[in-house]
Backbone as CSV, one residue per row, in Angstrom:
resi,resn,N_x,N_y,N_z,CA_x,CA_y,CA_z,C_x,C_y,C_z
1,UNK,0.850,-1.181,0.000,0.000,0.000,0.000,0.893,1.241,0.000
2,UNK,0.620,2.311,-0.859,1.295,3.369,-0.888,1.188,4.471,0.150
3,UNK,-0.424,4.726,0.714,-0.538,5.815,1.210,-1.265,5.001,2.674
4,UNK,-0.328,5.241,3.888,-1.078,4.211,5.433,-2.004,5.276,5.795
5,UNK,-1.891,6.132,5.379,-3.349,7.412,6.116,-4.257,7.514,5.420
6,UNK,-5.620,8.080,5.554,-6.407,8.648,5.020,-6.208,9.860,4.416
7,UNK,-6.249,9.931,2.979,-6.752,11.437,2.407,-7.313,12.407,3.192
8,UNK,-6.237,13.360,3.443,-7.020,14.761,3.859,-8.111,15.118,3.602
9,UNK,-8.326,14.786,1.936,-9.618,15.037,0.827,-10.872,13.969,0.884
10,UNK,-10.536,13.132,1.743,-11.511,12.197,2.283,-13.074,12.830,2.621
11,UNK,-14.087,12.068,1.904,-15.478,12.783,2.356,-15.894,13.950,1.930
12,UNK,-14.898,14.766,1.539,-15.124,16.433,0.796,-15.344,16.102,-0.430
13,UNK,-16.637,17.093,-0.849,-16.809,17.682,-2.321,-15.758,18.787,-2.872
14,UNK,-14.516,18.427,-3.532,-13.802,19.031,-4.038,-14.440,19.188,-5.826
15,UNK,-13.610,20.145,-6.322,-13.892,20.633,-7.674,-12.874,20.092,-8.434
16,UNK,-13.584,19.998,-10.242,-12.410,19.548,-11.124,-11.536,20.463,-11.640
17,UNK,-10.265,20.038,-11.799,-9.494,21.661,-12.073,-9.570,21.668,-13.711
18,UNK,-10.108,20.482,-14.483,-9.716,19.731,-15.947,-11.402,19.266,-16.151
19,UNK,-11.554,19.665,-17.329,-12.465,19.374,-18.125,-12.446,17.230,-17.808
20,UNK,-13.225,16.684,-17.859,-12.940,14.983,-17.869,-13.317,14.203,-19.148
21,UNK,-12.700,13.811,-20.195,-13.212,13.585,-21.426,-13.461,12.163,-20.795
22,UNK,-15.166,11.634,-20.918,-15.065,10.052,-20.349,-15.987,9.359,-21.534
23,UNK,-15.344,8.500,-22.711,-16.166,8.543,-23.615,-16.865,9.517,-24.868
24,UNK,-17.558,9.658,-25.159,-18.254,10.744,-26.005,-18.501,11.478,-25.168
25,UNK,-18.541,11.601,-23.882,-19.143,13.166,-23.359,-17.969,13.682,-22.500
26,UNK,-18.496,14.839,-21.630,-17.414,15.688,-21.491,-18.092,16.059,-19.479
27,UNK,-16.921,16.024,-18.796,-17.514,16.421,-17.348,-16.878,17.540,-17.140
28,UNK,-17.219,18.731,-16.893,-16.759,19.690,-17.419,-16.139,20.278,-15.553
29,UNK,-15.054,20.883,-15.909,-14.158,21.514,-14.972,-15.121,22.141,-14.036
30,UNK,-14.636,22.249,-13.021,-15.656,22.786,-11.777,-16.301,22.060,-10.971
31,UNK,-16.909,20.397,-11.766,-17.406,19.678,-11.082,-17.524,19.211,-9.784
32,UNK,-18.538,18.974,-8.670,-18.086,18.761,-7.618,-17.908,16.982,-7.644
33,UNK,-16.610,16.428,-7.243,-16.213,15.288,-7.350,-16.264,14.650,-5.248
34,UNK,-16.924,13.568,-5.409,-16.990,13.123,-3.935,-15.904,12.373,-3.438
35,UNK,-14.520,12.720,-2.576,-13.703,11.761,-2.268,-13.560,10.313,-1.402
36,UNK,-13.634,9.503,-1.784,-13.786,8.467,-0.969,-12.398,8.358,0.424
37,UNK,-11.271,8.332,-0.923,-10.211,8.110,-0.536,-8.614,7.468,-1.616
38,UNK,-7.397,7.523,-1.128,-7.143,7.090,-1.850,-7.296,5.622,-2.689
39,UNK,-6.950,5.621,-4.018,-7.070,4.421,-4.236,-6.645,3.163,-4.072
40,UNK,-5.300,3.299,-3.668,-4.526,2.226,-3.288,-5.306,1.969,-1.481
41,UNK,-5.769,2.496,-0.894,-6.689,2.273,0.532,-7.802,1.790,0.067
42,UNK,-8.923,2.533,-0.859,-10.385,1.482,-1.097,-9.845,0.282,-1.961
43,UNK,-9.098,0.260,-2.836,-8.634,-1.060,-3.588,-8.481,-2.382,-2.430
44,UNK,-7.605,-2.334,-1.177,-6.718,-2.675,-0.433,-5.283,-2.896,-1.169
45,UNK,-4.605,-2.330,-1.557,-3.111,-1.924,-1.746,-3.032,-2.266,-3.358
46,UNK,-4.019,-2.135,-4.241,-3.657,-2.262,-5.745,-2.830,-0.938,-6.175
47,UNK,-2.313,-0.863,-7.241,-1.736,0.163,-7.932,-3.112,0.039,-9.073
48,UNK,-3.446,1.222,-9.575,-4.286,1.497,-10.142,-3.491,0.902,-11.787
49,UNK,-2.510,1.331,-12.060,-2.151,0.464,-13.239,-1.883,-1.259,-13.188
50,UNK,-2.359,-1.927,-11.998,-2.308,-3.169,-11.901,-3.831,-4.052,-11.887
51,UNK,-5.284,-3.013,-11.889,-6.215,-3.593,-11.889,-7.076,-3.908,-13.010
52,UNK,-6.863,-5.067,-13.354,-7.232,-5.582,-14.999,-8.790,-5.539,-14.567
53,UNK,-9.259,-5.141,-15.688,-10.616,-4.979,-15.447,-11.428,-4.450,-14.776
54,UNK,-11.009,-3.397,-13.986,-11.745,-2.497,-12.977,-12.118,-1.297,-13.883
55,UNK,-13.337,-1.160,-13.760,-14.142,-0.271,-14.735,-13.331,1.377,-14.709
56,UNK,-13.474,1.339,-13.447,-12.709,2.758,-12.649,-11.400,3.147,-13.594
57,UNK,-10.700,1.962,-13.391,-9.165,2.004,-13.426,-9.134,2.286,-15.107
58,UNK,-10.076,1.752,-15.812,-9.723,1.187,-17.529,-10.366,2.530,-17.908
59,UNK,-11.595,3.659,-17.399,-11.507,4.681,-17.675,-10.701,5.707,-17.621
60,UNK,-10.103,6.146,-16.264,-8.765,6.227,-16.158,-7.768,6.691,-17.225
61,UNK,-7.171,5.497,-17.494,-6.501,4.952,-18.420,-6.488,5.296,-19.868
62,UNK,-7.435,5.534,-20.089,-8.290,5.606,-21.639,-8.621,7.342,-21.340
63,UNK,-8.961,7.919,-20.434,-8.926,9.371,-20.713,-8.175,10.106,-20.327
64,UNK,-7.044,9.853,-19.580,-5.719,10.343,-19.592,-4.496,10.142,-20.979
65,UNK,-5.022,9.076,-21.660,-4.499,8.598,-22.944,-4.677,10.125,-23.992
66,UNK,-5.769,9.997,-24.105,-5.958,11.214,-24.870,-6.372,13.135,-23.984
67,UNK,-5.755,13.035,-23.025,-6.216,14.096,-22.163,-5.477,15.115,-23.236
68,UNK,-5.795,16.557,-22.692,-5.179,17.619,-23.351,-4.372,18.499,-22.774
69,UNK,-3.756,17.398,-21.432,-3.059,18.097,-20.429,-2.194,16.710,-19.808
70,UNK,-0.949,16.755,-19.312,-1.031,15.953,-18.739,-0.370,15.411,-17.085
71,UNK,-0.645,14.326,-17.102,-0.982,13.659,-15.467,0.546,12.533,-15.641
72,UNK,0.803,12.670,-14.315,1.949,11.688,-13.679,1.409,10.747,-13.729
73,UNK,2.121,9.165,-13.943,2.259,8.005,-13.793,2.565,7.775,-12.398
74,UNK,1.839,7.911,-11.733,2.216,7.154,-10.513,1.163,7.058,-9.724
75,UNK,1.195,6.790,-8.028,-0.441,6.512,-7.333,-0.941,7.093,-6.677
76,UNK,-0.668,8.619,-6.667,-1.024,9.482,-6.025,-2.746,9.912,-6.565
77,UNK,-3.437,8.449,-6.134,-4.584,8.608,-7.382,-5.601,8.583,-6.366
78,UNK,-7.019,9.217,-6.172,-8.211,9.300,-5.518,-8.943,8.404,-6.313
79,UNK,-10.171,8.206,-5.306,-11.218,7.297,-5.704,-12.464,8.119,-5.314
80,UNK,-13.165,8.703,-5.891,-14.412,8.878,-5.269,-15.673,9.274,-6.405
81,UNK,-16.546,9.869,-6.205,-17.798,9.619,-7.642,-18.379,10.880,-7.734
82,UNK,-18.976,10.860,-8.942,-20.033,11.998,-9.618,-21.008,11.327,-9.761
83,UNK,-21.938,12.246,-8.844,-23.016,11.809,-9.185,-22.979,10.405,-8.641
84,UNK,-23.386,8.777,-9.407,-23.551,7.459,-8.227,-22.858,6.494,-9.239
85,UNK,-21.375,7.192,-10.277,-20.385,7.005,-11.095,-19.212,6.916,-10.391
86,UNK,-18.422,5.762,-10.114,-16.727,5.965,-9.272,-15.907,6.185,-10.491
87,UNK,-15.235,6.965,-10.115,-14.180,7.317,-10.789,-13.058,7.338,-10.132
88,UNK,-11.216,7.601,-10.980,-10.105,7.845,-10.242,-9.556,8.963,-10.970
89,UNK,-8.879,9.908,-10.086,-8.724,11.295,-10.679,-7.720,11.559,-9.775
90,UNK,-6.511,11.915,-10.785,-5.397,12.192,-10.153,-5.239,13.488,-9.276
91,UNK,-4.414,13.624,-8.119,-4.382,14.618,-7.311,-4.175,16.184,-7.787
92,UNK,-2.931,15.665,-9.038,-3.241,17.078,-9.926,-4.428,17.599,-10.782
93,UNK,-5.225,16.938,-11.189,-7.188,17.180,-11.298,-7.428,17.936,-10.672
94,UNK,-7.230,17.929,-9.120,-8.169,18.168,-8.164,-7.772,19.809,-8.130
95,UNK,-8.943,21.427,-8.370,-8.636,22.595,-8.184,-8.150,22.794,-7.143
């Protein structure tokens, strides 16, 4: 496990600092995003580039691919949702 504490950002409605391209549509910057926590803590100690098939993780993946900005490789990654959607959104995302 990367991170033994809880996210500061834990439980807070934080905002998106980045437009979220997820698919054909668009979640547009400002959004209020719900933090669960980090991801390597709700996973229990996955690296987000190690979870084959996790819906979360493979979006991720696929819209940081084509982002128009970009994000570190590594696990400094949140878990939490829009709306009753989980998502993972890197710490630099977050406004």
């Amino acid at each position: 496990m990367v991170h033994d504490k809880i996210s500061e950002l834990a439980r807070q409605d934080v905002a998106l600092r980045y437009d979220l391209k997820v698919g054909g549509a668009t979640i547009p910057a400002g959004t209020k995003f719900r933090v669960e926590d980090w991801w390597d803590r709700v996973s229990g100690g996955t690296s987000w580039m190690r979870c084959e098939g996790n819906p979360a993780c493979l979006i991720y993946a696929m819209r940081t691919g084509f982002a128009d900005y970009s994000v570190p490789l590594d696990d400094e990654m949140l878990y939490g949702k829009i709306g009753c959607m989980g998502y993972l959104v890197h710490i630099s995302e977050i406004a």
